[in-house]
N, C-alpha and C positions, 0 to 999 in steps of 0.2 A: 300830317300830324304836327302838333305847335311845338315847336322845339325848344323856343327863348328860355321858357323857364330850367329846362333839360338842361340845355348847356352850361347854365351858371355850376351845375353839379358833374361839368366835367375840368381836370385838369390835365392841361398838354405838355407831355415831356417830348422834349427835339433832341436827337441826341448827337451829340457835339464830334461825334468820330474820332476813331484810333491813331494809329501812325499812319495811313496814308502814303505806304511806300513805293504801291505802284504809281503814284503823281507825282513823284520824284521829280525834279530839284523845286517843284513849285511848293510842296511840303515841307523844307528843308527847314524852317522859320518859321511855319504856321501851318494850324489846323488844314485840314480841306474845305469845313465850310466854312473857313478866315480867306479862300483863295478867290479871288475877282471873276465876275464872270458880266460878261456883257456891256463893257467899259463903264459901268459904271455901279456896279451892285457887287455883294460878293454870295456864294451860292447859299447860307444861312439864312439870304434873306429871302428864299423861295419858299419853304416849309413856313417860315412864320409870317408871311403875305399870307400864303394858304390860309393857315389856321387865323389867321385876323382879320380878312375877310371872309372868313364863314362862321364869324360871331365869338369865336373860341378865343377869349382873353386872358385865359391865367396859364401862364406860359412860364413853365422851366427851360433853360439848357444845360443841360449835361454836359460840360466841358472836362477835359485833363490835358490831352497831351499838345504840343507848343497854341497856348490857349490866348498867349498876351495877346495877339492882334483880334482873334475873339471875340475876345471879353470888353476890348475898348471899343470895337465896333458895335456891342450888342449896348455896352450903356452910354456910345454918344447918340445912337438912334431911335431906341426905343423905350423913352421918356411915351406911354400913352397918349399921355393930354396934346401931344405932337400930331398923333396921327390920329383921334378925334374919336377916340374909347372914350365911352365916357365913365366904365370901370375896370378893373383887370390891369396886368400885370405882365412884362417880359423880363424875369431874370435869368441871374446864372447860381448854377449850385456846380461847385471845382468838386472836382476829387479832394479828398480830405483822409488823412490818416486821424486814428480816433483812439483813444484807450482801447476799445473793443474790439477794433480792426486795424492794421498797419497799412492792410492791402489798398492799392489803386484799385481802380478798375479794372475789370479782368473781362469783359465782353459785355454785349449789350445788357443782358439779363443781370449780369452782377451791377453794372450802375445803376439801373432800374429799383434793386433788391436794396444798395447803400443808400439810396437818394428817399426812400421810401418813409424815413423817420423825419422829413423836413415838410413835409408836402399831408401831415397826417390829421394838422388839426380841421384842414379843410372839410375834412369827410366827405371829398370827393365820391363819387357811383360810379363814376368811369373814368379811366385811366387811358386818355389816348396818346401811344409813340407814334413819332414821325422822325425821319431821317433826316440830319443836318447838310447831307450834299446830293439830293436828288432833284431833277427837273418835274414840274408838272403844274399845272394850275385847276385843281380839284375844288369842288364844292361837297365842307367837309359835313354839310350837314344833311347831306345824300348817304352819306358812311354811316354816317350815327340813327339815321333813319330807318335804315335797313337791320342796325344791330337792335334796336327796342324793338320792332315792329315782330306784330303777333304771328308765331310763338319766339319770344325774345330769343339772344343766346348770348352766351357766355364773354365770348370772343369772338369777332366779327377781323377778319383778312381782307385788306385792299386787294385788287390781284388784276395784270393788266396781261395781254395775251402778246407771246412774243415768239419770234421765229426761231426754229430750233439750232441755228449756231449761236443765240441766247442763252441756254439754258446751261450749259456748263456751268454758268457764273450765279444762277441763281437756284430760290426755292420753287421749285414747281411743285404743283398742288394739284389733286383731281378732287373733283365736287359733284352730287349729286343731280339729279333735273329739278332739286327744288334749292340748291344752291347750297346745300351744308357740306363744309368741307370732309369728303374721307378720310383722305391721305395726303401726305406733306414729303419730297423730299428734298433733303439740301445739297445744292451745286452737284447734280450725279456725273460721273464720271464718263458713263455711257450712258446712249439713248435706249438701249434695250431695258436696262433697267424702269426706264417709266414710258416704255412704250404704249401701256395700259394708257397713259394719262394724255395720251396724244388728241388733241381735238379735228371734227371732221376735215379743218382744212388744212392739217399738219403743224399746227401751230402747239401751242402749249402754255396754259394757265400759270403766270410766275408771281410769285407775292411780292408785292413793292417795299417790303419790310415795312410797314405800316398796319398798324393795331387799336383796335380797341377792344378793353378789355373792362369786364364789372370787379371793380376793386376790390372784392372780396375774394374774386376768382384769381387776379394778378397775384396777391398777399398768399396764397394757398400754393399756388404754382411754385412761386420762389422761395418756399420755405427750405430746400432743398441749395445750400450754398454752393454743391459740387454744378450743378446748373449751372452755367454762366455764360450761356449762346441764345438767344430769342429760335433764332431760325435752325441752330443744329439740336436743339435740347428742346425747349421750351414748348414752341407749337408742335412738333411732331407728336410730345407725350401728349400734350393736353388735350389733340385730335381724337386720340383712344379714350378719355377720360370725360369731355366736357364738349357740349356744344357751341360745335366753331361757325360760323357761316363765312358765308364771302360777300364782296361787294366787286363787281367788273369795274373799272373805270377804263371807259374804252378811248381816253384822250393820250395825248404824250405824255410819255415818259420817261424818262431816262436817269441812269442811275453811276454817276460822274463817278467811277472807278479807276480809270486808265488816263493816259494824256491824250489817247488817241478818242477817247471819247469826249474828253473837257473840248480837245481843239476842235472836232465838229462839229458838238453842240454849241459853239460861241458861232462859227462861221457859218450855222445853220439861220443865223440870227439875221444872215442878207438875204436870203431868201425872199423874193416876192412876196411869199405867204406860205413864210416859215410853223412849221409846227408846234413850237414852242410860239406862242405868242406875247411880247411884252405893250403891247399897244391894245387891250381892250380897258376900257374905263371903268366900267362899274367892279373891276375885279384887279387896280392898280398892285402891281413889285412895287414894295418899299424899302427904302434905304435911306442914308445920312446924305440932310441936306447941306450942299458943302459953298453953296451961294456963289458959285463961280461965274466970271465971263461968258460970254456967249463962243463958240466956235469963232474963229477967223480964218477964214479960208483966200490965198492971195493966187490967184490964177493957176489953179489946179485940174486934175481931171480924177474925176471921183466916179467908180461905180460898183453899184451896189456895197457899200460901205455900212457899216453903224458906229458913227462918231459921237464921241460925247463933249459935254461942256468943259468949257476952259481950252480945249485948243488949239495950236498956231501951228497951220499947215503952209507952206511955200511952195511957188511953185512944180510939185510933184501929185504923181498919178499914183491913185489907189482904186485896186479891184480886190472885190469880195473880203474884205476886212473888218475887223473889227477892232477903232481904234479906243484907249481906256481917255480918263479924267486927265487932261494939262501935259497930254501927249505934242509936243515940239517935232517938227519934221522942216527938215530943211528942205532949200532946193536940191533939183534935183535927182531926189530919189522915186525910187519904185520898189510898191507895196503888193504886194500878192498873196494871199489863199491866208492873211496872217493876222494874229492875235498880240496887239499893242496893250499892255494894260497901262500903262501912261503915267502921272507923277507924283508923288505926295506935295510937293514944291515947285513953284519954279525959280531958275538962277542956279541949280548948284553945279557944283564940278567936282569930278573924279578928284582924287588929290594925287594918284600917281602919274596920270598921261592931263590932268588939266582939260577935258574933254566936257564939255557942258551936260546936261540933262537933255534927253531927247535922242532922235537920231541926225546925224550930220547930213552934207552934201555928198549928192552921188551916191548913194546907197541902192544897193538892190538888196529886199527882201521877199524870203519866198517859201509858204509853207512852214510858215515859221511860229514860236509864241515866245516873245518879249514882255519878261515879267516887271514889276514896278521898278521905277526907279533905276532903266539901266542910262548906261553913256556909252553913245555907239557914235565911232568916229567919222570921218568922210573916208568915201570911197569902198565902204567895205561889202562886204558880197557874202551875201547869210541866203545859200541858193541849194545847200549839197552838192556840190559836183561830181562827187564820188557815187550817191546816189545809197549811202549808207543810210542802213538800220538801227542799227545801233555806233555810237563812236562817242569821246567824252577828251575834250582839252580842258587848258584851262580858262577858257571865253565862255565853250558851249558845251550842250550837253545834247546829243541826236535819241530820241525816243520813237519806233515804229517809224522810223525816216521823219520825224517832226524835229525840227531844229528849234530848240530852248536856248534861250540867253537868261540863267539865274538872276534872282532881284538882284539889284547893286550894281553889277558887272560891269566894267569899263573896257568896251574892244576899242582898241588903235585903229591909228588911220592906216586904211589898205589892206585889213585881213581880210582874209578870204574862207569861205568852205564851202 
């Protein structure tokens, strides 16, 4: 089916995500899809790679809560005429108090319902969400192909099959033999509850929180202002009311929640042949070109690594890492299982211990994620010895036994944990 002209009459809302308090301390300052992922990208820019390389150019984000680093990432990058649209559009639309409204945003559905007066003159047909910190690299014009295609419907659910200690955290969905969704429920507590929904090989149908909807049918759903969940409210009613279909996308996914999920899916990224792939070309992550130096690497031992541009490693040994932008490492040190996301600058210093940008001499790190911009001294040892789960000074923060160094942070010479 020809899509080209179809797409022009769709428009794509991303949505810019909540408080994000299980990524703690990495949300402390910024959104989740404002957080780094893969030394050089930050996760905002996966959903709208998606959507811009599968034609889809007229792009909202839905931002509100800590939005400044956001909002400057979304308009130092996504100037079009940069990345070779040659029409359409990546904004942002804030949370806004109004005469008629005070309120913020109050869930997915209620941004969707506020935003919906700015996006009207379009007369968009279709209303496609996508989630601002999810992994995948989909071809969204498979999605939209499935939702017109005869007998059309209403609402059409992404939905990826996942294993049942999954499904706590998500919408699990049960669907027809011709693929129209039944039944929908959200994050169930137990598995008896949707034991119905179990597929032959134990697995379970989960929606990626990914939507498209005919904007007539969006506009009638959300008239309804007590609404204000997609996944707890929204699709479950609209299942009994309107036809839903689905669409499988049988590729990776993953849905950045936790730290313990951010820090696998980045060190998933040394994999031989990682699941997440950022190396196919006709289907390029895009992000802010930042025109940096090349790597310099001074007699080191590297492996399986993914380092980025801009920086200067010494003498020291890194396995299965992932090192970020203008990351400095001194001699040396040792890097293990660990997520560097590296430097806005280089040259600066702590102002209280006088500690440069980067990490010092003699460092072991291990299982760890160092967010931007810290100052980590010589000598110091980010290994757990205690072999804690949870634990919080005031250097680190231990998440699921994963040792976080907060942005900024300045550790002395000779700490240990």
């Amino acid at each position: 089916m020809l899509l080209s002209g179809i797409k022009d009459k769709v428009i794509t809302l991303i949505l810019g995500g909540g408080k994000g308090t299980r990524l703690l301390p990495l949300t402390e300052k910024r959104s989740k899809p404002a957080v780094s992922f893969g030394g050089k990208y930050r996760l905002i820019d996966i959903p709208i790679s998606n959507a811009l390389n599968s034609g889809f150019n007229q792009i909202y984000i839905l931002t509100q809560y800590n939005s400044y680093s956001l909002n400057r990432h979304i308009s130092r990058t996504y100037n079009l005429n940069s990345v070779q649209q040659k029409q359409g559009f990546v904004e942002i639309i804030a949370a806004e108090q109004t005469i008629s409204n005070v309120r913020w945003f109050e869930g997915t559905a209620d941004a969707v319902r506020k935003v919906l007066q700015h996006i009207e003159d379009y007369r968009a047909e279709y209303i496609l969400i996508l989630s601002g910190d999810q992994l995948y690299n989909m071809d969204l014009n498979e999605f939209l192909d499935i939702h017109i295609s005869d007998p059309p419907a209403e609402i059409t659910l992404a939905l990826n099959v996942v294993p049942a200690d999954m499904v706590h955290g998500l919408g699990i969905v049960k669907i027809d033999e011709n693929g129209w969704v039944k039944d929908f429920y959200e994050k169930p507590s137990d598995l008896e509850f949707v034991d119905s929904y179990k597929l032959p090989d134990s697995r379970y149908l989960a929606s990626m929180g990914i939507y498209l909807f005919r904007t007539d049918v969006l506009i009638e759903l959300l008239q309804d202002p007590t609404l204000t969940d997609f996944g707890k409210e929204i699709i479950p009613g609209a299942i009994k009311t309107h036809k839903v279909k689905s669409y499988i996308y049988d590729g990776y996914w993953e849905d950045i929640g936790t730290i313990k999920a951010f820090y696998e899916a980045n060190l998933m990224l040394t994999d031989d042949f990682p699941r997440f792939n950022l190396y196919l070309e006709n289907t390029p992550f895009l992000t802010r070109p930042r025109f940096l130096p090349p790597l310099k690497v001074n007699k080191s031992n590297i492996f399986k690594a993914v380092i980025s541009e801009g920086c200067i490693i010494n003498d020291s040994t890194i396995v299965r890492s992932v090192i970020g932008v203008r990351q400095f490492i001194d001699s040396g040190t040792y890097i293990e299982n660990s997520l560097l996301m590296g430097a806005d600058s280089y040259g600066l210093h702590d102002t209280k211990y006088n500690i440069p940008v980067g990490i010092g001499k003699d460092c072991m790190i291990k299982n760890a994620i160092i967010d931007k911009d810290s100052y980590i001294g010589n000598r110091v040892k980010l290994i757990n010895k205690g072999s804690y789960m949870e634990y919080e000074d005031e250097y680190v923060k231990i998440v699921d036994g994963i040792i976080v160094v907060p942005r900024r942070t300045a550790i002395p010479d000779g700490y240990e944990i």
